[in-house]
VEXNU-137861 format. One record per residue (C-alpha): residue number from 0; x, y, z; residue in three letters. Coordinates in pm, whole numbers, plus 50000, padded with zeros to 5 digits. Layout:
# VEXNU-137861
resi	u	v	w	resn
NUM	X	Y	Z	ala
...
//
This chain:
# VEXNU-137861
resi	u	v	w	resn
0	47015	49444	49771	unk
1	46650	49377	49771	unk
2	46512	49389	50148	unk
3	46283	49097	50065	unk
4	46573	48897	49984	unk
5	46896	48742	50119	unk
6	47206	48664	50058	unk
7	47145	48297	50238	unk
8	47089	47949	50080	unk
9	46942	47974	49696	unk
10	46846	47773	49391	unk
11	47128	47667	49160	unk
12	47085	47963	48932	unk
13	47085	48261	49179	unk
14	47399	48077	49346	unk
15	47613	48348	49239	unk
16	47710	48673	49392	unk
17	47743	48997	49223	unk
18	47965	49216	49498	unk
19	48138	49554	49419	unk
20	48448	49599	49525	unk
21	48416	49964	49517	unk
22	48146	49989	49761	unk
23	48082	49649	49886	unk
24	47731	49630	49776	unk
25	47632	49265	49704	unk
26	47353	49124	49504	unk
27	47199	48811	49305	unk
28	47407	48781	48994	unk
29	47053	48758	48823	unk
30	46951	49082	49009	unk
31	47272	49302	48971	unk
32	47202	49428	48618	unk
33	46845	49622	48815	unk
34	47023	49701	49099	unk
35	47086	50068	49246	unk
36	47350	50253	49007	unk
37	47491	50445	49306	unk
38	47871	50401	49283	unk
39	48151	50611	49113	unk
40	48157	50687	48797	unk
41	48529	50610	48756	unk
42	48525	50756	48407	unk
43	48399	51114	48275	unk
44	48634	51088	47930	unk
45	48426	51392	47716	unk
46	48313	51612	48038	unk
47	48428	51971	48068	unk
48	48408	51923	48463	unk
49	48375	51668	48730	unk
50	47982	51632	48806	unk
51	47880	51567	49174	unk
52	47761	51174	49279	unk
53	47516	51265	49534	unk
54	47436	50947	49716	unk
55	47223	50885	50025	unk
56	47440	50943	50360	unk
57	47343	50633	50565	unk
58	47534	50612	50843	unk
59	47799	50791	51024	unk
60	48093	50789	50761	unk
61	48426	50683	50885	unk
62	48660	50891	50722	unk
63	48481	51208	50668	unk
64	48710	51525	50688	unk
65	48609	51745	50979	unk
66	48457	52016	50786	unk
67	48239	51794	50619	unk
68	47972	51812	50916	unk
69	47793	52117	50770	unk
70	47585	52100	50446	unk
71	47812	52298	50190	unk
72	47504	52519	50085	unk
73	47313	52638	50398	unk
74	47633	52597	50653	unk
75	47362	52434	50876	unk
76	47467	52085	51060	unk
77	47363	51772	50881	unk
78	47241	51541	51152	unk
79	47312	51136	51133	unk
80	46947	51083	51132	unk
81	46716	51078	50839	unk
82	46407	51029	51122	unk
83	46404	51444	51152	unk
84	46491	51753	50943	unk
85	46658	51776	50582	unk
86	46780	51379	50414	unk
87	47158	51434	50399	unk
88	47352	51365	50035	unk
89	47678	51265	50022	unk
90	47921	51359	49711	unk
91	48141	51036	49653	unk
92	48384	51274	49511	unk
93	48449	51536	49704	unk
94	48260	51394	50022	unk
95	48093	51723	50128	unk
96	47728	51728	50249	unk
97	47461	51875	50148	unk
98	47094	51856	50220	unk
99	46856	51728	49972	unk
100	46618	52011	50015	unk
101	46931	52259	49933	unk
102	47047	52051	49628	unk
103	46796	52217	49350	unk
104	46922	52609	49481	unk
105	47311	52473	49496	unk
106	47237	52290	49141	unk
107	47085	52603	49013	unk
108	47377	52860	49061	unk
109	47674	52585	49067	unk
110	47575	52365	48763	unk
111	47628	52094	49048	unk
112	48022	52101	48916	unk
113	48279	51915	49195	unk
114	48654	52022	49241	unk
115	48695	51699	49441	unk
116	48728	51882	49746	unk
117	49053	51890	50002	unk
118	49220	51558	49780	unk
119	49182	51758	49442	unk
120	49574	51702	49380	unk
121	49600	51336	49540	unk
122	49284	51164	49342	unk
123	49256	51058	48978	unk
124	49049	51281	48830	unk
125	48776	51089	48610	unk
126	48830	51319	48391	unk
127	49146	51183	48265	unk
128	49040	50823	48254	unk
129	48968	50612	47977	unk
130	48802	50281	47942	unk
131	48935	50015	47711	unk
132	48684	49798	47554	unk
133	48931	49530	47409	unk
134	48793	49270	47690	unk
135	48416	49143	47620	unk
136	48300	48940	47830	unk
137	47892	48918	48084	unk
138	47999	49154	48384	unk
139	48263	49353	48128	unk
140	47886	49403	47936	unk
141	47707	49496	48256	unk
142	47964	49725	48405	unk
143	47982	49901	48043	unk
144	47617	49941	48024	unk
145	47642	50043	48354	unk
146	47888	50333	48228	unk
147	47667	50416	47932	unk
148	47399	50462	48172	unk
149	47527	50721	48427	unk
150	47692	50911	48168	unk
151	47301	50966	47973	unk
152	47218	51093	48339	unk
153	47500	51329	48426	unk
154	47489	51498	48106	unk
155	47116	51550	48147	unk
156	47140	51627	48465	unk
157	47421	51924	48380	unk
158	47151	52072	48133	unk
159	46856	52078	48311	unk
160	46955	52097	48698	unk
161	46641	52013	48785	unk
162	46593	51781	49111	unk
163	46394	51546	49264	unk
164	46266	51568	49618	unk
165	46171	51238	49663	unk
166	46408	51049	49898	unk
167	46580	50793	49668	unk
168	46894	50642	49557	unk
169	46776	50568	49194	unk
170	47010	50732	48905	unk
171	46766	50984	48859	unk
172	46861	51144	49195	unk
173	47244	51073	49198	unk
174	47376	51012	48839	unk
175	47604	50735	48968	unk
176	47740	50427	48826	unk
177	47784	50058	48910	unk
178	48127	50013	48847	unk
179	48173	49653	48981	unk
180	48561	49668	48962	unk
181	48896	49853	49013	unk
182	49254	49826	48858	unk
183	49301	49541	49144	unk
184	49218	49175	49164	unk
185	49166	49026	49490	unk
186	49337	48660	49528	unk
187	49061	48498	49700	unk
188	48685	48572	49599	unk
189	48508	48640	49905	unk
190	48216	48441	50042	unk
191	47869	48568	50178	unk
192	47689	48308	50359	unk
193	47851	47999	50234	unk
194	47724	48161	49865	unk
195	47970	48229	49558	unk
196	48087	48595	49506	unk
197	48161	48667	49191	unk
198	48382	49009	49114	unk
199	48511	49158	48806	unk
200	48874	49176	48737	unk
201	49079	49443	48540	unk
202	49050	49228	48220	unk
203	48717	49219	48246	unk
204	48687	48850	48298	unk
205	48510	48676	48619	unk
206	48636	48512	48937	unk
207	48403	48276	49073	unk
208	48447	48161	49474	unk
209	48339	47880	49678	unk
210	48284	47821	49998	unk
211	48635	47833	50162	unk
212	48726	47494	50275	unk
213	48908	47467	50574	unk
214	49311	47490	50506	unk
215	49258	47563	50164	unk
216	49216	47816	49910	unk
217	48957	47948	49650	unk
218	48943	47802	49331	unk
219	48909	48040	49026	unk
220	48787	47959	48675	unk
221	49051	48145	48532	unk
222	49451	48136	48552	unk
223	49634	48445	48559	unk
224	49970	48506	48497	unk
225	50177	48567	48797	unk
226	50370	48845	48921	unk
227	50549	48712	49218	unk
228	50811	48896	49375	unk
229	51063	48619	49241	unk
230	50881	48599	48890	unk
231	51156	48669	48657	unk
232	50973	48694	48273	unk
233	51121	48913	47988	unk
234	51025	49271	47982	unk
235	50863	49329	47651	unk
236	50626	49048	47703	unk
237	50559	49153	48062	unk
238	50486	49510	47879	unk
239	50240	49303	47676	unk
240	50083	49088	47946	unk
241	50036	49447	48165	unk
242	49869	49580	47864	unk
243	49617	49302	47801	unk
244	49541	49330	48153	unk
245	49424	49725	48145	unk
246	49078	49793	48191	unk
247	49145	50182	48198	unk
248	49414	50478	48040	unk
249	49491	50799	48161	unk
250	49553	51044	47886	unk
251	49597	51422	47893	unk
252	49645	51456	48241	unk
253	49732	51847	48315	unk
254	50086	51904	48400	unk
255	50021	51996	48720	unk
256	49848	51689	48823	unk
257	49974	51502	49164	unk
258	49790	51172	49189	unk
259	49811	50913	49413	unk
260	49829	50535	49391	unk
261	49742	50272	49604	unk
262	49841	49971	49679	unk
263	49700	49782	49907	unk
264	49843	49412	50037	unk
265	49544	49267	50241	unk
266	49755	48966	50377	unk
267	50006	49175	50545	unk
268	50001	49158	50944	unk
269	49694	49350	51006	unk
270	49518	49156	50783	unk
271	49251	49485	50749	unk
272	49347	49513	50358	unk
273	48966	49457	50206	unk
274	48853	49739	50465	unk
275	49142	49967	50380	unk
276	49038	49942	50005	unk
277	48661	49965	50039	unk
278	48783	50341	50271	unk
279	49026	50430	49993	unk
280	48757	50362	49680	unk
281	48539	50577	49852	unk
282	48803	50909	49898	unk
283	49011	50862	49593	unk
284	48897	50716	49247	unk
285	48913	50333	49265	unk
286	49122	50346	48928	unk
287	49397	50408	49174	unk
288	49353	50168	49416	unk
289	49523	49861	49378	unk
290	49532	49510	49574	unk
291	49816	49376	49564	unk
292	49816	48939	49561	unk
293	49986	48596	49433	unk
294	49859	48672	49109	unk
295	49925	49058	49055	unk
296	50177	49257	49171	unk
297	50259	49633	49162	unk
298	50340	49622	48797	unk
299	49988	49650	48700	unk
300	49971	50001	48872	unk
301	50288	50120	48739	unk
302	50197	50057	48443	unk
303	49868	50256	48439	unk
304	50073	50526	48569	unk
305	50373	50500	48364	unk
306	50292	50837	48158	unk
307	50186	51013	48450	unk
308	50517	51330	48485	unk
309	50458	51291	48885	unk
310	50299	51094	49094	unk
311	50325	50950	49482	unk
312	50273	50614	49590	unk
313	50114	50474	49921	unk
314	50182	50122	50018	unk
315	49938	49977	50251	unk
316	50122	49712	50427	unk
317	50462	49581	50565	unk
318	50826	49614	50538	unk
319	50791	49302	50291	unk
320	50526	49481	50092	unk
321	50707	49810	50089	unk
322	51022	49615	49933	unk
323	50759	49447	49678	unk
324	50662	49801	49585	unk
325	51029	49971	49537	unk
326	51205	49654	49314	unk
327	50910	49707	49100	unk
328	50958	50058	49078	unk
329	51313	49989	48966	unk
330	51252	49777	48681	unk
331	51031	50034	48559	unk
332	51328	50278	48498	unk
333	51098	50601	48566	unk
334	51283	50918	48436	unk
335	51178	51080	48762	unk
336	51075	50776	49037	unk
337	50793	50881	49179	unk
338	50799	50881	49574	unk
339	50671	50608	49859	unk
340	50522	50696	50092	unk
341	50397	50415	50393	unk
342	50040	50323	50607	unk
343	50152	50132	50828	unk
344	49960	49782	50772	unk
345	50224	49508	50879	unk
346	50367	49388	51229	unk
347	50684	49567	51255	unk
348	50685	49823	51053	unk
349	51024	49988	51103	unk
350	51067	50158	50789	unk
351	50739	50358	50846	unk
352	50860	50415	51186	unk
353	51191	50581	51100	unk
354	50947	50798	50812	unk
355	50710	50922	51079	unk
356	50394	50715	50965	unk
357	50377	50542	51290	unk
358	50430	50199	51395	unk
359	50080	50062	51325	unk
360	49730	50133	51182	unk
361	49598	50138	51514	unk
362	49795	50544	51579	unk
363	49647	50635	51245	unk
364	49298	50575	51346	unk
365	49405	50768	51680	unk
366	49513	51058	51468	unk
367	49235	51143	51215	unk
368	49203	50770	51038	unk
369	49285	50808	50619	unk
370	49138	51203	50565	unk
371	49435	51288	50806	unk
372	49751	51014	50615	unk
373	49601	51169	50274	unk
374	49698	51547	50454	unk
375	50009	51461	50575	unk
376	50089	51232	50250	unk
377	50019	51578	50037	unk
378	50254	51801	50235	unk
379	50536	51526	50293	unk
380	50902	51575	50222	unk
381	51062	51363	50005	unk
382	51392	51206	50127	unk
383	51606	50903	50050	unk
384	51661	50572	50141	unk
385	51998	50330	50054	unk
386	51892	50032	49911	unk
387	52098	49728	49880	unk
388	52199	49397	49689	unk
389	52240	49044	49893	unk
390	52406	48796	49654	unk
391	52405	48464	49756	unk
392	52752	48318	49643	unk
393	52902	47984	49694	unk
394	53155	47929	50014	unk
395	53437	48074	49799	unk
396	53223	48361	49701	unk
397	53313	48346	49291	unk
398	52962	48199	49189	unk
399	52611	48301	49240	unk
400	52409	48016	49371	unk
401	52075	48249	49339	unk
402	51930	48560	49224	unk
403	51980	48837	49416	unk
404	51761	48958	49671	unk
405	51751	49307	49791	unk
406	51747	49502	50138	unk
407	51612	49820	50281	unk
408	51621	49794	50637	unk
409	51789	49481	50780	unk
410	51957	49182	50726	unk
411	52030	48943	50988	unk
412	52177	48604	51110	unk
413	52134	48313	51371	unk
414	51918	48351	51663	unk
415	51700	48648	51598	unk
416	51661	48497	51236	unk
417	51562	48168	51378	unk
418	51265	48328	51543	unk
419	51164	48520	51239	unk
420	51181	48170	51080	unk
421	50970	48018	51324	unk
422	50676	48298	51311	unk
423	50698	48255	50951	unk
424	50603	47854	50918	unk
425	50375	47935	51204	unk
426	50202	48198	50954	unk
427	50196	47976	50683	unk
428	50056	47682	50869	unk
429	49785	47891	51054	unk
430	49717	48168	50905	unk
431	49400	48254	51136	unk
432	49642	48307	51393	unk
433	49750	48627	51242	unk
434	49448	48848	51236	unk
435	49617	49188	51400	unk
436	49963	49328	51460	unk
437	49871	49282	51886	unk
438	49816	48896	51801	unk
439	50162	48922	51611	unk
440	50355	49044	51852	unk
441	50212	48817	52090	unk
442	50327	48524	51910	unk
443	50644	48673	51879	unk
444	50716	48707	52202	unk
445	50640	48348	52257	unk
446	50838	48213	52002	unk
447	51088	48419	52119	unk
448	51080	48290	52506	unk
449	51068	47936	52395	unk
450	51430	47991	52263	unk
451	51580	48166	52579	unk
452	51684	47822	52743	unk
453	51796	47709	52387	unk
454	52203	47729	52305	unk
455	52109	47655	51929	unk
456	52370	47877	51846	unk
457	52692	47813	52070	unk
458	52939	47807	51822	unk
459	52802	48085	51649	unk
460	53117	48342	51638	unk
461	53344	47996	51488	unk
462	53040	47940	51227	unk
463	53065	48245	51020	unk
464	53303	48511	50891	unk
465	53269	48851	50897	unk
466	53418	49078	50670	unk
467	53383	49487	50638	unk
468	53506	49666	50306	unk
469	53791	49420	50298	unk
470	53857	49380	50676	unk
471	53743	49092	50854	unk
472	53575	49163	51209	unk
473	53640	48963	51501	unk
474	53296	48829	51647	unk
475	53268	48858	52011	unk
476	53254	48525	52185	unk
477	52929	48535	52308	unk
478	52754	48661	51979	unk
479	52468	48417	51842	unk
480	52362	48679	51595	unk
481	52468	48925	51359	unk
482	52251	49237	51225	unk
483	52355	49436	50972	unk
484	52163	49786	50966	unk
485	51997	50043	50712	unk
486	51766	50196	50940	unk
487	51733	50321	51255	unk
488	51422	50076	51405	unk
489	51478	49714	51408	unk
490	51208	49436	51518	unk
491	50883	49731	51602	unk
492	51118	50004	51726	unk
493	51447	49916	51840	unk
494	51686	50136	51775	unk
495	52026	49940	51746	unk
496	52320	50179	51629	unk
497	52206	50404	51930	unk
498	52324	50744	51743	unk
499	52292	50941	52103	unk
500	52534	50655	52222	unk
501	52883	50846	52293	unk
502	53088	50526	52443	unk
503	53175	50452	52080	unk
504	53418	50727	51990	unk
505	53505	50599	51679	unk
506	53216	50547	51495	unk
507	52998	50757	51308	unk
508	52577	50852	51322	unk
509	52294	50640	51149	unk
510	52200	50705	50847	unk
511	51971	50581	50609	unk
512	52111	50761	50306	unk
513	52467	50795	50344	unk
514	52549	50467	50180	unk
515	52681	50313	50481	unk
516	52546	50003	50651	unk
517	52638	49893	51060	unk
518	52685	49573	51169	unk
519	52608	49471	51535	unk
520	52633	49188	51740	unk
521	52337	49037	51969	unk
522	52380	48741	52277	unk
523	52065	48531	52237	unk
524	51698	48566	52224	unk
525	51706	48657	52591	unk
526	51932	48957	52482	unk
527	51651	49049	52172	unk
528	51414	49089	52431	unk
529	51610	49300	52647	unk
530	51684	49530	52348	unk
531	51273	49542	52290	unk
532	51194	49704	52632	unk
533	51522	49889	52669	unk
534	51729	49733	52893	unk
535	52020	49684	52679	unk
536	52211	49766	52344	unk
537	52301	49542	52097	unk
538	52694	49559	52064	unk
539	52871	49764	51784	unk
540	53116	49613	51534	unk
541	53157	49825	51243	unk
542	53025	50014	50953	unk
543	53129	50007	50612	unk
544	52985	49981	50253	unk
545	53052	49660	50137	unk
546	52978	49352	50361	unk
547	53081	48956	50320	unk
548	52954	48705	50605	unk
549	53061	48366	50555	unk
550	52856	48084	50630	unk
551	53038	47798	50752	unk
552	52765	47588	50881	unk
553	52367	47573	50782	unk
554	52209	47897	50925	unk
555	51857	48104	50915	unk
556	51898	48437	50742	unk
557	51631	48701	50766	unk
558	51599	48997	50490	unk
559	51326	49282	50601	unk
560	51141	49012	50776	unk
561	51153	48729	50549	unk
562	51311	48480	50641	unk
563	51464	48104	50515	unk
564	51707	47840	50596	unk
565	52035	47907	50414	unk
566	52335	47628	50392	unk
567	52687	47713	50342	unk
568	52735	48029	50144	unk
569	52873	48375	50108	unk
570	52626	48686	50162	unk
571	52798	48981	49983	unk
572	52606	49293	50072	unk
573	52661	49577	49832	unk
574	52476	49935	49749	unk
575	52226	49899	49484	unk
576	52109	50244	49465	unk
577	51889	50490	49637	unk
578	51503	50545	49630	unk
579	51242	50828	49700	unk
580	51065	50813	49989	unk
581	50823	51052	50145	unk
582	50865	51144	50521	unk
583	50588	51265	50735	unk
584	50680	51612	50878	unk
585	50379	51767	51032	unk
586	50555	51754	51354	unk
587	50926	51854	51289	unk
588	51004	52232	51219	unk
589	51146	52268	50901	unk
590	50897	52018	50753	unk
591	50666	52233	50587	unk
592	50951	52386	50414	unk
593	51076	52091	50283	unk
594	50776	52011	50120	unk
595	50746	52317	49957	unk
596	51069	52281	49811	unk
597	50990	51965	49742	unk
598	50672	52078	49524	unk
599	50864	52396	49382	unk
600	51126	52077	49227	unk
601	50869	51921	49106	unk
602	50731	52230	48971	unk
603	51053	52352	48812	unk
604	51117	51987	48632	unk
605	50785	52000	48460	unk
606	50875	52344	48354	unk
607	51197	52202	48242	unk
608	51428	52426	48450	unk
609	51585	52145	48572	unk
610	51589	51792	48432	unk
611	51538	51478	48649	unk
612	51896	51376	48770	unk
613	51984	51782	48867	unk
614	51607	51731	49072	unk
615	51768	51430	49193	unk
616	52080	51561	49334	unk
617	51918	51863	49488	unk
618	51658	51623	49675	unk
619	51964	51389	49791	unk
620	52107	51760	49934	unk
621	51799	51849	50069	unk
622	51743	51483	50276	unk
623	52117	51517	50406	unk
624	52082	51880	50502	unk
625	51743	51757	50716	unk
626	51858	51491	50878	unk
//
């Protein structure tokens, strides 16, 4: 922090790292306790109103909204340069400018008081949010003094409204805090210059990194329990694990209140997750914002949440991370589920494709970058999405050999699994490989064209059995793969029911809430690549509501993307339910509407006029009547 310092090789004591996760603002761990206080107070508990966090503007912001050029007093334009003219403030809150010449007038007939700007309904209002103190512990001591210490200077600063003009980023001129940590962990500490990094967790306890060693991971000094997507641990003490882990509560939230919460999976294809955080602390409160890892899952978040009337969720990542997000969601057993909605962080990313959040993170940065997903994420519809259950029986299909798994968008067999198979080992041996969804696809592609020449799968249509609400399906001869269908985009885009497809008279549309799945037949990985640039269809077979495949020889299977190796078996597919998701309508024509009548549903259920399952069925109505 110190420009007479760095970050680069130090004694044994100052071998530590103190680095925010908020902000990203690293320092000595022997120097972090005099450090600037300029981050977000993530707590006002007491306050009447939100107080502006005036902080230095820097540089050129990345995600500033587009009337945020101007300062918010004079209506003059703030220029990037603090060389000439007027130093330009920031508020972390509500991110509108201001010059620091006009801050004493604004201060003067405002009170310096922040609505939070555009994202007033989407961001946890500090307000609301309570610290727990039942974790003590050296950066749980700092952070809290840290607290103690910015709240002193807001409410002196809301008495007198005086100002400084001196250029600074001390607390007397922004009334900010420190707050070295949000309601996430991250799974491996990071490393700056071959130094430790030390961050604070939710429990208030410390992770300490190495240096990363080649092929290996981060050791901590502290175990966590784990909340895999297999972990399977009884509720009540999972209740009581979640509860230990809270650093924060949100109490008397106002009925009306519509905030957001993040989660963020920084492994998924992109592999942009620490840079999608750091963006997402700085628009929304980073009480909301949650990284998702090996050694938290979304239950943490839910759980904060889990008095909240309505909320929306964005997942930051993949298909896999999306499906991570929604069985979580159903063990909560919400009254009123609060809806998904998708940025678009993984390689394939077919369910955000069919809900209009585009296929990648590289068309949101096109289109306006986060200010413009948190718009279109506040005026979504809400519509629904079939989920289903994949049990795993033995070959005569009257004993579960595992426990269930569970499918949103596709399940599928043989050759296009065997390539989803091979990416995945390729992942998990080098995982450096991975760094963006281009690279991904690239290796993809060249998995995939390694197995053109290869007749792996021959005797496919003789090694399994397919069977559709009772009736089995003959598999065409030259099959080497089976798909069977939620959605309408398979494998980045691919559309394989083909809805505008009239050659099959007697079969009925797509859709991904009419409980109905389709099964299709594909010949080969030369055949997958055909169907990725459009130069063929994958071949119909049926549709139905239950689905049995036996497995008469050893076989990959792929669910959403992951994939595994499966011997012998029986894969009943069955409907497990239906979940909220939110559906990006800013470019169809009756979109607005339906997000008004999503928000006068919402509206009427807090008002009880309606109670949750009549909301429910008029939502389902609503998503059929838009399709």
């Amino acid at each position: 922090m110190a420009p007479s310092q760095t970050l680069g090789p130090m004694t044994n004591s100052d071998s530590f790292i103190h680095c925010c996760i908020i902000c990203g603002a690293a320092a000595h761990l022997s120097c972090s306790s005099s450090a600037h206080k300029d981050c977000k107070c993530v707590s006002m508990i007491g306050f009447e109103h939100v107080m502006h966090q005036w902080a230095v503007r820097w540089t050129e912001l990345t995600d500033q909204p587009d009337e945020a050029s101007f300062c918010s007093y004079c209506e003059e334009p703030c220029s990037g340069s603090f060389l000439g003219g007027s130093p330009i403030w920031c508020c972390l809150w509500c991110q509108r400018l201001l010059h620091v010449d006009c801050h004493s007038s604004m201060s003067n007939e405002t009170g310096d008081i922040c609505d939070l700007g555009q994202f007033r309904r989407l961001i946890l209002s500090p307000l609301y949010v309570k610290e727990l103190n039942h974790n003590s512990g050296f950066l749980s001591s700092i952070t809290h003094g840290a607290n103690e210490l910015v709240r002193a200077t807001i409410r002196s600063q809301s008495k007198k409204h005086k100002h400084n003009n001196e250029l600074t980023v001390d607390t007397s001129s922004n009334g900010s805090i420190c707050d070295m940590t949000t309601e996430s962990t991250a799974e491996t500490p990071r490393t700056l210059n071959g130094s430790h990094v030390t961050e604070e967790n939710c429990n208030g306890g410390m992770n300490v990194g190495s240096p990363r060693q080649e092929g290996g991971m981060d050791k901590k000094m502290e175990s966590k329990p784990s909340f895999k997507r297999s972990g399977s641990i009884n509720q009540k003490d999972e209740s009581q694990v979640l509860s230990m882990k809270q650093r924060y509560e949100l109490i008397d939230l106002p009925p009306d209140a519509r905030p957001l919460l993040v989660f963020v999976n920084k492994k998924s294809g992109a592999q942009r997750g620490d840079s999608l955080r750091q963006r997402l602390n700085l628009l929304l409160n980073p009480v909301q914002v949650c990284e998702l890892s090996s050694t938290q899952g979304p239950e943490v978040g839910l759980f904060l949440f889990r008095k909240v009337p309505h909320f929306r969720i964005l997942v930051c990542g993949g298909d896999g991370t999306v499906g991570w997000v929604l069985n979580a969601i159903d063990k909560q057993n919400f009254v009123s589920p609060p809806p998904v909605a998708i940025l678009p962080a993984g390689t394939g990313n077919d369910l955000a494709r069919v809900l209009q959040w585009g296929g990648g993170l590289g068309s949101v940065e096109r289109h306006g970058g986060l200010c413009t997903v948190l718009q279109h994420i506040e005026h979504a519809a809400v519509t629904i999405l079939d989920r289903w259950k994949v049990s795993i029986l033995n070959p005569q299909g009257n004993k579960q050999l595992q426990s269930p798994k569970f499918m949103n968008n596709y399940l599928g067999i043989g050759c296009d699994a065997k390539v989803a198979l091979e990416i995945h080992n390729l992942r998990e041996e080098n995982p450096d490989k991975f760094y963006n969804q281009f690279m991904n696809k690239v290796l993809y592609a060249r998995e995939g064209a390694k197995s053109i020449m290869d007749r792996t799968f021959a005797d496919f249509p003789w090694q399994v059995r397919v069977e559709v609400d009772g009736v089995e399906i003959e598999v065409p001869e030259d099959a080497e793969g089976v798909l069977v269908a939620n959605i309408g985009s398979y494998m980045g885009g691919v559309d394989l029911w083909q809805n505008e497809d009239d050659t099959y008279e007697n079969f009925d549309p797509q859709s991904m809430h009419d409980k109905v799945l389709e099964v299709v037949s594909i010949s080969g990985t030369w055949h997958l690549g055909k169907l990725q640039v459009g130069l063929s269809r994958a071949r119909r077979l049926a549709q139905g509501q239950s689905i049995k495949i036996q497995l008469f020889a050893a076989l990959p299977v792929q669910i959403d993307g992951e994939p595994w190796f499966q011997q012998p078996c029986t894969v009943a597919i069955s409907h497990h339910g239906q979940a909220f998701m939110l559906r990006r309508t800013v470019e169809e024509p009756l979109g607005h509407a339906a997000a008004i009548v999503t928000d006068v549903l919402e509206s009427a259920e807090t008002n009880h006029i309606i109670n949750a399952s009549q909301k429910r069925a008029l939502l389902q109505e609503m998503a059929l009547r838009l399709t």
